[in-house]
C-alpha positions as protocol buffer text, in pm:
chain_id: "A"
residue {
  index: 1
  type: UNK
  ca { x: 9033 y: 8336 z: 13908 }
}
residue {
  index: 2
  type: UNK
  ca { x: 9400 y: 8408 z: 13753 }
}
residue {
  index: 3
  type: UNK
  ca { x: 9657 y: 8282 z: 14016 }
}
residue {
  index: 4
  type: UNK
  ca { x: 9844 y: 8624 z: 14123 }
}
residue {
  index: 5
  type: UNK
  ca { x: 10171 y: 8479 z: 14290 }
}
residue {
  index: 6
  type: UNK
  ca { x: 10519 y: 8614 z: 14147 }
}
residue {
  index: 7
  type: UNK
  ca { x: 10826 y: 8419 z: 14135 }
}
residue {
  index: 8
  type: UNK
  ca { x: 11067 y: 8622 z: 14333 }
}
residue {
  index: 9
  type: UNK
  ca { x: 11347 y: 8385 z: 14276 }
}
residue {
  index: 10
  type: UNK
  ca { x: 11287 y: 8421 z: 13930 }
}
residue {
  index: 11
  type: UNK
  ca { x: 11301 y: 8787 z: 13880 }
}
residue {
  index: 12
  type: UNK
  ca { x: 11585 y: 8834 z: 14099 }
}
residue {
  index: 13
  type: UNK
  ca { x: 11803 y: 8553 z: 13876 }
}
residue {
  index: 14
  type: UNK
  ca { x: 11643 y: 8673 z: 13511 }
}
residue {
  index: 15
  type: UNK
  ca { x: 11608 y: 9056 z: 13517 }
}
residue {
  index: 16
  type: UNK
  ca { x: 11862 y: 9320 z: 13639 }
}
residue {
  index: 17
  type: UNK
  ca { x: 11732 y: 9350 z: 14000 }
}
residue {
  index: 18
  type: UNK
  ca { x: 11928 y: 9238 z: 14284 }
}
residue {
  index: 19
  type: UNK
  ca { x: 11665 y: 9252 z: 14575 }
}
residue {
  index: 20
  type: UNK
  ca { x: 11308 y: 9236 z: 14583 }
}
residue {
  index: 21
  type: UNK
  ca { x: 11015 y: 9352 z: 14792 }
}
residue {
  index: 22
  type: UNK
  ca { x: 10716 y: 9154 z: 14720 }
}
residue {
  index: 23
  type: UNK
  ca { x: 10401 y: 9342 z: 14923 }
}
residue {
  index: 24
  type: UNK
  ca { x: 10038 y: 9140 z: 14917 }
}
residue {
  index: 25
  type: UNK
  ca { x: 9929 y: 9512 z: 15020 }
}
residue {
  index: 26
  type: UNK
  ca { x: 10142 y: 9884 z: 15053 }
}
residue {
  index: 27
  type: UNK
  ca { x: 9969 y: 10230 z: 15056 }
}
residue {
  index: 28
  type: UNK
  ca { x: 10227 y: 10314 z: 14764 }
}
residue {
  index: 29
  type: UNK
  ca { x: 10495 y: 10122 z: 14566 }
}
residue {
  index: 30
  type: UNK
  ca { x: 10660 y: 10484 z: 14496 }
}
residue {
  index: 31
  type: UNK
  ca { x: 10650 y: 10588 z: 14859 }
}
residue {
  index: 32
  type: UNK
  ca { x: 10812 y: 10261 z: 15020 }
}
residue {
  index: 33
  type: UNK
  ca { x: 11053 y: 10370 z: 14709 }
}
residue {
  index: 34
  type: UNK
  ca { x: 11110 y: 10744 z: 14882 }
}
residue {
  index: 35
  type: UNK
  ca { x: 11171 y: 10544 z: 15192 }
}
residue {
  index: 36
  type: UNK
  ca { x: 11429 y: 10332 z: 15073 }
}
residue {
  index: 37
  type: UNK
  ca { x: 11566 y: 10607 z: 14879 }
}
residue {
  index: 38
  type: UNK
  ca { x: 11612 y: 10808 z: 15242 }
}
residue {
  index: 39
  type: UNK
  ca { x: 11711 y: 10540 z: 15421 }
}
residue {
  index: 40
  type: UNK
  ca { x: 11946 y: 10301 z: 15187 }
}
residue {
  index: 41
  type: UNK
  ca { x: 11755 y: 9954 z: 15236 }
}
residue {
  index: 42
  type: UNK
  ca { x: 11898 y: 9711 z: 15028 }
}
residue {
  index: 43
  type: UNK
  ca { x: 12079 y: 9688 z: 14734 }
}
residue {
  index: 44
  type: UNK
  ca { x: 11956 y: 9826 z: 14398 }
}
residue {
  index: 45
  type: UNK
  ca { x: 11858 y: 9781 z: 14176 }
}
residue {
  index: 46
  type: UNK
  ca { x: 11588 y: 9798 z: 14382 }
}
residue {
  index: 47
  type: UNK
  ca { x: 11243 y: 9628 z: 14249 }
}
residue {
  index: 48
  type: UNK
  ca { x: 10931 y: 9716 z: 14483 }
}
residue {
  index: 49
  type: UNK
  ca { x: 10630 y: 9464 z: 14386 }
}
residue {
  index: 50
  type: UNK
  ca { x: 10306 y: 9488 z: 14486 }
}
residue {
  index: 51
  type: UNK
  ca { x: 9960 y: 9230 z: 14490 }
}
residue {
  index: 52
  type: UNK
  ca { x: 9756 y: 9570 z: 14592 }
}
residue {
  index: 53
  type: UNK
  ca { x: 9772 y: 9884 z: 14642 }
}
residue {
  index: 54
  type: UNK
  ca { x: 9589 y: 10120 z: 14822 }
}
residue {
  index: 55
  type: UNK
  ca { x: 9742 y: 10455 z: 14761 }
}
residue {
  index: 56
  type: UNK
  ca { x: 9845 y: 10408 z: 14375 }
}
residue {
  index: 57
  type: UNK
  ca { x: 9962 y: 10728 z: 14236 }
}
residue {
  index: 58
  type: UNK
  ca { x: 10006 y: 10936 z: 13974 }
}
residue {
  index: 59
  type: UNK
  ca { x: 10130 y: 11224 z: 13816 }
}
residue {
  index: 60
  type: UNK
  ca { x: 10033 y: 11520 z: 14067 }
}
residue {
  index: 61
  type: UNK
  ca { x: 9703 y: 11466 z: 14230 }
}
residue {
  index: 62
  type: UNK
  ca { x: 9620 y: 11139 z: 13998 }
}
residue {
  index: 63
  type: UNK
  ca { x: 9535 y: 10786 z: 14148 }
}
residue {
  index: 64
  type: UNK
  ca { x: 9629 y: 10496 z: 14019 }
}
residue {
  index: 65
  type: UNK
  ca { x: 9375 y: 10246 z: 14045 }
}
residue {
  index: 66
  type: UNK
  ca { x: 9496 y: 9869 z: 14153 }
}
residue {
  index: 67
  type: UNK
  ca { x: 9258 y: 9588 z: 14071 }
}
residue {
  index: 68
  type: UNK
  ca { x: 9337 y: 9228 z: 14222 }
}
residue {
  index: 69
  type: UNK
  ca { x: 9546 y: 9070 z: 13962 }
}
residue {
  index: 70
  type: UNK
  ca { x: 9688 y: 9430 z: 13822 }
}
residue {
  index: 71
  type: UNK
  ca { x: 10102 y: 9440 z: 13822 }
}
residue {
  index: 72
  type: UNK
  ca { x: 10187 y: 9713 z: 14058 }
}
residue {
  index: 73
  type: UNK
  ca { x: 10616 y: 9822 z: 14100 }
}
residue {
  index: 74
  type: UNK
  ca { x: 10858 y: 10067 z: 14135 }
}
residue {
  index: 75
  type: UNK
  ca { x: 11224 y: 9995 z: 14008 }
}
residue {
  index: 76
  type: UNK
  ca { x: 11464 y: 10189 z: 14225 }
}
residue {
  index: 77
  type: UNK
  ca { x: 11795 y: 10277 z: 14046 }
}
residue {
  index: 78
  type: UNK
  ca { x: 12086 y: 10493 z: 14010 }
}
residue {
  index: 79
  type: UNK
  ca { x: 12043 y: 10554 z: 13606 }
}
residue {
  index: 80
  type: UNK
  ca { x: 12460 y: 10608 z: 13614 }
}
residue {
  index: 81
  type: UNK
  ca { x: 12509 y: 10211 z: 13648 }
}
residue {
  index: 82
  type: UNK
  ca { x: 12397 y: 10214 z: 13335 }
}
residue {
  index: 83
  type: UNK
  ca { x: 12580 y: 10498 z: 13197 }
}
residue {
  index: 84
  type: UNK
  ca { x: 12258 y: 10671 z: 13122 }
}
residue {
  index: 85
  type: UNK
  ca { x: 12385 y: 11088 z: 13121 }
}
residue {
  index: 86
  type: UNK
  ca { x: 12151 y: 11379 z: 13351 }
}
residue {
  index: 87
  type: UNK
  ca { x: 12075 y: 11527 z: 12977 }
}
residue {
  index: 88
  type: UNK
  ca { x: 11870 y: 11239 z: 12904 }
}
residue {
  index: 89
  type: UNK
  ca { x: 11654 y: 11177 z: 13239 }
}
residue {
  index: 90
  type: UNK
  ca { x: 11376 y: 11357 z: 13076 }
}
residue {
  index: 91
  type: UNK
  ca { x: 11305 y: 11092 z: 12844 }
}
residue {
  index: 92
  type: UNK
  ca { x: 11313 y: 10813 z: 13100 }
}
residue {
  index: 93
  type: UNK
  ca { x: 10917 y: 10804 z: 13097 }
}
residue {
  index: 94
  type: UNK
  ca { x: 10898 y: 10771 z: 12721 }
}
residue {
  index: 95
  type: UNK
  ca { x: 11178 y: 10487 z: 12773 }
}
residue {
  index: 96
  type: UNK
  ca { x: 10937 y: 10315 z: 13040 }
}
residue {
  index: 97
  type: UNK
  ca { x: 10617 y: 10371 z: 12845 }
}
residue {
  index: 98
  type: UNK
  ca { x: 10783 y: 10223 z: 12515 }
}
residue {
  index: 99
  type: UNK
  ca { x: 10883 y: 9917 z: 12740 }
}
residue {
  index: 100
  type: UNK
  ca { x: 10548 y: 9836 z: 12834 }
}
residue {
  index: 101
  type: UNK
  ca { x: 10421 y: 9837 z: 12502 }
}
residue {
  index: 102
  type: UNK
  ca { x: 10762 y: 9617 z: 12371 }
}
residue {
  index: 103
  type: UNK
  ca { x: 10638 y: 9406 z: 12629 }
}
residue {
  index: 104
  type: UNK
  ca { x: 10219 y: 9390 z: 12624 }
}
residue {
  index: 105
  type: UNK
  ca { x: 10207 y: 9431 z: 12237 }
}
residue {
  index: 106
  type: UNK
  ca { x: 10226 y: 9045 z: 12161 }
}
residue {
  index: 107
  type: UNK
  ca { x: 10063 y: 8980 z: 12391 }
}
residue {
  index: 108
  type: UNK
  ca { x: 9779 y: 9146 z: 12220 }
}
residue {
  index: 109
  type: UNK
  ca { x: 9811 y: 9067 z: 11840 }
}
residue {
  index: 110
  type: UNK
  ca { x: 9489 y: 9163 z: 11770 }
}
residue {
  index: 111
  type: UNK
  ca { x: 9561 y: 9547 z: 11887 }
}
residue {
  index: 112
  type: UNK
  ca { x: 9692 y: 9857 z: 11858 }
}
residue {
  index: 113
  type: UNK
  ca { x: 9927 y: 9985 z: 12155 }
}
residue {
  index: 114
  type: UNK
  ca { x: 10053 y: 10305 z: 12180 }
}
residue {
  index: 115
  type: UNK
  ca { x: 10219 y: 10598 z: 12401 }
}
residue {
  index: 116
  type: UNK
  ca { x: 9949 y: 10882 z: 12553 }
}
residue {
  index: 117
  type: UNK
  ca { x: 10177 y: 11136 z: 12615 }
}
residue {
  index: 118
  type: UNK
  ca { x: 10325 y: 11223 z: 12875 }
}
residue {
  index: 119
  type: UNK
  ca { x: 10333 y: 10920 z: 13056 }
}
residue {
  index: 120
  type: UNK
  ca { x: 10002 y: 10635 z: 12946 }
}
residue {
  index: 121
  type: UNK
  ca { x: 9965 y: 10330 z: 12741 }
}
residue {
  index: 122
  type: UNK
  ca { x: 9650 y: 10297 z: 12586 }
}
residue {
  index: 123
  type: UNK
  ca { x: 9497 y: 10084 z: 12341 }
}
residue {
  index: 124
  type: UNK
  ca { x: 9183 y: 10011 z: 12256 }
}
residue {
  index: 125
  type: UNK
  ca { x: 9107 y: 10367 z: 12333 }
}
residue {
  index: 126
  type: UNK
  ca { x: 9155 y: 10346 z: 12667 }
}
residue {
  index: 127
  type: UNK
  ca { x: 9423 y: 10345 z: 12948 }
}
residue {
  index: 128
  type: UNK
  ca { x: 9592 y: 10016 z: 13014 }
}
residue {
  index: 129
  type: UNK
  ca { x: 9921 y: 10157 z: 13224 }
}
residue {
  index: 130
  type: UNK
  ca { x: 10050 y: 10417 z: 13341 }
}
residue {
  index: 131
  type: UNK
  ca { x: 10408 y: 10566 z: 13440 }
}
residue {
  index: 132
  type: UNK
  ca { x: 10522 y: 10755 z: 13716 }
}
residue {
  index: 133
  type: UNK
  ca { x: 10901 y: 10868 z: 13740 }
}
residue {
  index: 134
  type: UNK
  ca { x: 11024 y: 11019 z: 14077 }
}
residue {
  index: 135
  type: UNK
  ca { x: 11394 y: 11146 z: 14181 }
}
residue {
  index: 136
  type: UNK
  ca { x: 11515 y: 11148 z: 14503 }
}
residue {
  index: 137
  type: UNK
  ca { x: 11832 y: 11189 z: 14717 }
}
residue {
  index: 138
  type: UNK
  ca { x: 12134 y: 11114 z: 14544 }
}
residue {
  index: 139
  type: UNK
  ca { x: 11987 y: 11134 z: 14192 }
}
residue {
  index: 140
  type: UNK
  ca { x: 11839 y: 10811 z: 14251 }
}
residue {
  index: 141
  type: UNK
  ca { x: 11504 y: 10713 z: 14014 }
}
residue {
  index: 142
  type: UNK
  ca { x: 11227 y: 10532 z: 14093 }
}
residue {
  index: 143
  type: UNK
  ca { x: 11023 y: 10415 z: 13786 }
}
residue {
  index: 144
  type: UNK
  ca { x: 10697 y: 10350 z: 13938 }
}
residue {
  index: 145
  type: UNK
  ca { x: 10449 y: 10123 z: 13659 }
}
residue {
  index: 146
  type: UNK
  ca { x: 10099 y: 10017 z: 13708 }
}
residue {
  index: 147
  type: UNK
  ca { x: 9992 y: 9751 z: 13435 }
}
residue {
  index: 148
  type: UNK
  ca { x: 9628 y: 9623 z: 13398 }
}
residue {
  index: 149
  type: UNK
  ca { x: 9735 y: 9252 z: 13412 }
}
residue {
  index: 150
  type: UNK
  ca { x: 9463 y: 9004 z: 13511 }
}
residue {
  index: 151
  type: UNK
  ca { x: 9244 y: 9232 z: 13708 }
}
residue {
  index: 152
  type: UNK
  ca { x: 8901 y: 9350 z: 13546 }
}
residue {
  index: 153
  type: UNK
  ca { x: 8759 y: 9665 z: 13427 }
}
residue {
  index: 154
  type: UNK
  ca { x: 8419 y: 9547 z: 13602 }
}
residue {
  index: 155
  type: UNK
  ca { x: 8580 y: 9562 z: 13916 }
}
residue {
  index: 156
  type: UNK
  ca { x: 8678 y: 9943 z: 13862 }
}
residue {
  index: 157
  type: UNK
  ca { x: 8546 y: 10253 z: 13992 }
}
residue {
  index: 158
  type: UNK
  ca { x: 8248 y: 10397 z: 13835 }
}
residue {
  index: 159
  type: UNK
  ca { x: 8454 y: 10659 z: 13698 }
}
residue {
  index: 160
  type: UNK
  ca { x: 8693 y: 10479 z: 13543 }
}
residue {
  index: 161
  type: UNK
  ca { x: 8533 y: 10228 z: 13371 }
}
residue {
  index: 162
  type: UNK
  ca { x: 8490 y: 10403 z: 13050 }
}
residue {
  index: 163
  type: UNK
  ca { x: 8875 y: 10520 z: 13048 }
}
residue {
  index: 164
  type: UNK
  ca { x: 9035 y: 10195 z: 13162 }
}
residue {
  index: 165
  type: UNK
  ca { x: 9116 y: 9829 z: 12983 }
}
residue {
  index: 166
  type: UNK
  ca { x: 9295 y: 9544 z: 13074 }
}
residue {
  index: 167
  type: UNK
  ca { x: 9457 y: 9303 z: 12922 }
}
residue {
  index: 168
  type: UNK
  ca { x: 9246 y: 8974 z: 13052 }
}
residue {
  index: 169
  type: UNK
  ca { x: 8969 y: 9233 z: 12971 }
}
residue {
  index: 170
  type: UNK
  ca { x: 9063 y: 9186 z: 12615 }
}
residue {
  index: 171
  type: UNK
  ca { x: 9202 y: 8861 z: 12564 }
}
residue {
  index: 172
  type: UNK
  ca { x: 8943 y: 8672 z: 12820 }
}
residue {
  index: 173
  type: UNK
  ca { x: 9219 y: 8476 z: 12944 }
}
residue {
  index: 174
  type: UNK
  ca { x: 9477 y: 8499 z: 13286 }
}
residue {
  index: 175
  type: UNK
  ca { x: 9835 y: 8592 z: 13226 }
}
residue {
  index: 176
  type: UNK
  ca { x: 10117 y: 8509 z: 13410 }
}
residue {
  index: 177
  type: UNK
  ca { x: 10257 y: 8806 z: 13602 }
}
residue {
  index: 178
  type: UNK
  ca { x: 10608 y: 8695 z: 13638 }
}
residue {
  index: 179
  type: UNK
  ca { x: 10620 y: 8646 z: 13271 }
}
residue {
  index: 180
  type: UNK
  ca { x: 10498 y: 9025 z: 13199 }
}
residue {
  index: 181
  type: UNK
  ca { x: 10722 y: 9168 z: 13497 }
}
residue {
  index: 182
  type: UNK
  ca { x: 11067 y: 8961 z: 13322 }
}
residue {
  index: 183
  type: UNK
  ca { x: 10969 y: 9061 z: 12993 }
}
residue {
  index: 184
  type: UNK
  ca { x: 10914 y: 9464 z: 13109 }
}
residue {
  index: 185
  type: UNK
  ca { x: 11233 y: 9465 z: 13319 }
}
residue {
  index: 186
  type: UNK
  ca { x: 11440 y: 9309 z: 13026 }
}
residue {
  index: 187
  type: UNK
  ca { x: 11294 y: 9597 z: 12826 }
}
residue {
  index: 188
  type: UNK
  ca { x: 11274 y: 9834 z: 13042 }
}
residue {
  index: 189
  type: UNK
  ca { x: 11644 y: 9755 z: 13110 }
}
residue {
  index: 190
  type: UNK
  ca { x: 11740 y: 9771 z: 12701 }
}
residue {
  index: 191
  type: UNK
  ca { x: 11559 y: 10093 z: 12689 }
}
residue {
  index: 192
  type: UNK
  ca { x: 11776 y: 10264 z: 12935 }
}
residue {
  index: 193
  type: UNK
  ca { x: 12108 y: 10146 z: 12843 }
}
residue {
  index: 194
  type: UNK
  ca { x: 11946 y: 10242 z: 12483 }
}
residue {
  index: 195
  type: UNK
  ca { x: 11948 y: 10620 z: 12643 }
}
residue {
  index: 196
  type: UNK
  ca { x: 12298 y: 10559 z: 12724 }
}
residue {
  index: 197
  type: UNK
  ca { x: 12432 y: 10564 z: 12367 }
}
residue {
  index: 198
  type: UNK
  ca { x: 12160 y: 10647 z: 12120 }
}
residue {
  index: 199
  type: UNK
  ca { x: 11924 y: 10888 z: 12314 }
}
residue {
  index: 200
  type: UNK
  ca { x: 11744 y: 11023 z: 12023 }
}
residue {
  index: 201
  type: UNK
  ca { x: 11567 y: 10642 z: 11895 }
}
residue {
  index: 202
  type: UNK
  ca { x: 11374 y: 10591 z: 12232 }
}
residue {
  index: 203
  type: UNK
  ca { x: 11204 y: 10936 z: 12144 }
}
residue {
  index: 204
  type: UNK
  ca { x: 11204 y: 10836 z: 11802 }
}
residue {
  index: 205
  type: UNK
  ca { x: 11027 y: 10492 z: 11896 }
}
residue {
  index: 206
  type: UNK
  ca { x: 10806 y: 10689 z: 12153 }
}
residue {
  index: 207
  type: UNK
  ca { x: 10722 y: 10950 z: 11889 }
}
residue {
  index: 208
  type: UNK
  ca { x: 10642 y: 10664 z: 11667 }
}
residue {
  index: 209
  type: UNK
  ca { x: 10387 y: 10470 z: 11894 }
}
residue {
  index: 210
  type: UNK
  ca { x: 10209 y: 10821 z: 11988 }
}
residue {
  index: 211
  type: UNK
  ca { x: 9849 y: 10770 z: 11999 }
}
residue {
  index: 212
  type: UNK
  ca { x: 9797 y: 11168 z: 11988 }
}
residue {
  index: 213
  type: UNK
  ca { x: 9947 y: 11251 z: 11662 }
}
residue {
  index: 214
  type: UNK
  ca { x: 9684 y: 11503 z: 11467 }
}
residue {
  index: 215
  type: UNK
  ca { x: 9451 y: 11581 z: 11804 }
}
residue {
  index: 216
  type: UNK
  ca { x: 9417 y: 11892 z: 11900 }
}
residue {
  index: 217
  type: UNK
  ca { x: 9529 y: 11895 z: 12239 }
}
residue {
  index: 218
  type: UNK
  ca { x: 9490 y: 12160 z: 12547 }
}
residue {
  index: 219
  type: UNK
  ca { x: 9785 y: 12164 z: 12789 }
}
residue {
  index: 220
  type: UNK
  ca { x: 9724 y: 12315 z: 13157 }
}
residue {
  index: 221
  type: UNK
  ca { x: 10091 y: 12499 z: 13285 }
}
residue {
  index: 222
  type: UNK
  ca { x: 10014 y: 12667 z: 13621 }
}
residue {
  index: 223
  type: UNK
  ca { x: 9753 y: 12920 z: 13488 }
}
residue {
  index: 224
  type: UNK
  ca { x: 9847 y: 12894 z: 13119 }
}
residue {
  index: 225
  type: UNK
  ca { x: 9683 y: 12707 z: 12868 }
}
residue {
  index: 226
  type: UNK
  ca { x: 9786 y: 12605 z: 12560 }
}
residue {
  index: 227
  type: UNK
  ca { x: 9549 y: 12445 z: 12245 }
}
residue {
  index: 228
  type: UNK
  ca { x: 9746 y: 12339 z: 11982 }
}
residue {
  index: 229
  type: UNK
  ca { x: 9747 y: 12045 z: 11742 }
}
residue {
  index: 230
  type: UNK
  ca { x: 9972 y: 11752 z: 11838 }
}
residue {
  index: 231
  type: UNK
  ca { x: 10307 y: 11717 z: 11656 }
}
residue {
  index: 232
  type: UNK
  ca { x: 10436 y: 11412 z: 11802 }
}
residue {
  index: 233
  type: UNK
  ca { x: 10709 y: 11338 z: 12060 }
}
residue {
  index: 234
  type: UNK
  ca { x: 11024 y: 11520 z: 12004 }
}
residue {
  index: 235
  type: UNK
  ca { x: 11391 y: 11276 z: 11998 }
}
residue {
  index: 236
  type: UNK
  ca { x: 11465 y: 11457 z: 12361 }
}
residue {
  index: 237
  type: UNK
  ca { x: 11092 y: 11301 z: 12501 }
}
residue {
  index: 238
  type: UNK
  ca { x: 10915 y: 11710 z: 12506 }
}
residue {
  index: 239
  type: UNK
  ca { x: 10531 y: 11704 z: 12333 }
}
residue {
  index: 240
  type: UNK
  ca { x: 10502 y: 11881 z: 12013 }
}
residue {
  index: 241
  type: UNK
  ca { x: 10265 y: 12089 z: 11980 }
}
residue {
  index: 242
  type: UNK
  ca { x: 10137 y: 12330 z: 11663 }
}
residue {
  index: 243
  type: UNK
  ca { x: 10033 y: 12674 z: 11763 }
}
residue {
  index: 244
  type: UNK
  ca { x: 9944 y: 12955 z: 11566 }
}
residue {
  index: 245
  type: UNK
  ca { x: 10268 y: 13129 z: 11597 }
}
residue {
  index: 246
  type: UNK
  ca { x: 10451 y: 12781 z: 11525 }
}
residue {
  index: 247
  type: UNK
  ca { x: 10579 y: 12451 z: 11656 }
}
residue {
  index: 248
  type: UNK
  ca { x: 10657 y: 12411 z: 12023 }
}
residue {
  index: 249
  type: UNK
  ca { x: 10785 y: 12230 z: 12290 }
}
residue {
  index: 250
  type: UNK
  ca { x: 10680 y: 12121 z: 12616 }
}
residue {
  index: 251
  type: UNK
  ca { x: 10817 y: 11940 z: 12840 }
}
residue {
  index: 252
  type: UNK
  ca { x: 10581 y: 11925 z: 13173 }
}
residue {
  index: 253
  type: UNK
  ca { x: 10216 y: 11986 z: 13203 }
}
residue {
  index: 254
  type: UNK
  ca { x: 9897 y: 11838 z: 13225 }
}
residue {
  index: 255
  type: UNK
  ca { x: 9665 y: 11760 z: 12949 }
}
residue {
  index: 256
  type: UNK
  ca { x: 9260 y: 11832 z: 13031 }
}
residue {
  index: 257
  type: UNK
  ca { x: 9024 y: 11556 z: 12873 }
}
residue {
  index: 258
  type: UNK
  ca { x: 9000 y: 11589 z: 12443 }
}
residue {
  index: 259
  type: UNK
  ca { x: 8666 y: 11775 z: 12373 }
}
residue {
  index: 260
  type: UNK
  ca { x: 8697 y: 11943 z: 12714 }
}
């Protein structure tokens, strides 16, 4: 069994953070985010880590499922510390999502990893993290990440066995957590200040690792849907999308399953 402790120490002296809350169990990483948000615990940076969760979420409804050994946080931040301009805050989940694959892609030289817009990493065909961006009082974000570390696909719901990978799933050995969670907060951290003065190459890089490019792809808004073919992400982080009366953009949204 892959030893699951975090260096705290560690992560507060090698990454951007400046206080940590390490949980063995929270309902949410995003919600004890809210909470410190509303209340002003601590001083942020504000890194949220969790062993388990037990109310992992997602965009609307979703769940985020957290397998012993997964990497479960929230990164709670005012994005003005790093000179990071309101225009821009809609590409701060592309900026996350290309982050995680800066940081999981050597890790897994023998694969493909890529962006599933608007807010997965996938490879292998299937989901190995997801992304969930929240703002709260006082503009603050919280970038909440869920990473399929050392937990095990075998250990997953029924339904999500066939969607879901990890990465000891794939390379059959433990990885050490504090080593991913440096490596993704020294990204995630180049990415943003990236946003700060060069906007348009995270969407460039994001548009560049999307998995989707060619599909055609059916996007739910309220009671609209859309079917188009998949254009890429645009420099400003929106999904491209080619309909029959042109290229568009779209910037929120939720996709229904390809081939449904």
């Amino acid at each position: 069994m892959c030893d699951s402790t975090l260096d705290i120490d560690r992560l507060r002296r090698e990454t951007l953070v400046a206080w940590v809350e390490h949980y063995a169990t929270i309902g949410s990483t995003n919600d004890r985010a809210r909470q410190c948000a509303a209340e002003g615990t601590g001083p942020l940076p504000l890194l949220i880590a969790a062993d388990m969760q037990t109310a992992g979420r997602g965009r609307g409804s979703n769940r985020w499922w957290t397998g012993q050994g997964s990497l479960a946080f929230t990164l709670l931040l005012d994005l003005g510390s790093l000179g990071v301009d309101r225009r821009w805050w809609s590409l701060v989940g592309v900026a996350a999502g290309v982050a995680v694959v800066d940081s999981v892609a050597p890790r897994l030289p023998s694969h493909s990893v890529g962006l599933h817009w608007p807010n997965d990493v996938y490879t292998a065909g299937r989901k190995l993290a997801g992304i969930l961006v929240e703002i709260f009082a006082d503009r603050l974000h919280a970038i909440g990440i869920g990473l399929n570390a050392n937990n095990s696909v075998s250990d997953a719901p029924p339904e999500l066995k066939d969607l879901a990978i990890t990465l000891r799933d794939l390379t059959g050995a433990c990885h050490d957590r504090t080593d991913l969670l440096v490596a993704l907060l020294g990204n995630l951290e180049s990415r943003l200040r990236q946003l700060a003065v060069a906007p348009e190459q995270v969407g460039q890089r994001a548009d560049a690792l999307c998995v989707q490019h060619g599909r055609q792809l059916t996007l739910q808004i309220g009671h609209r849907t859309i079917v188009g073919r998949c254009a890429g992400i645009a420099s400003d982080g929106a999904l491209l999308l080619d309909l029959p009366a042109g290229r568009q953009k779209f910037y929120g949204g939720v996709l229904l399953p390809e081939g449904g």
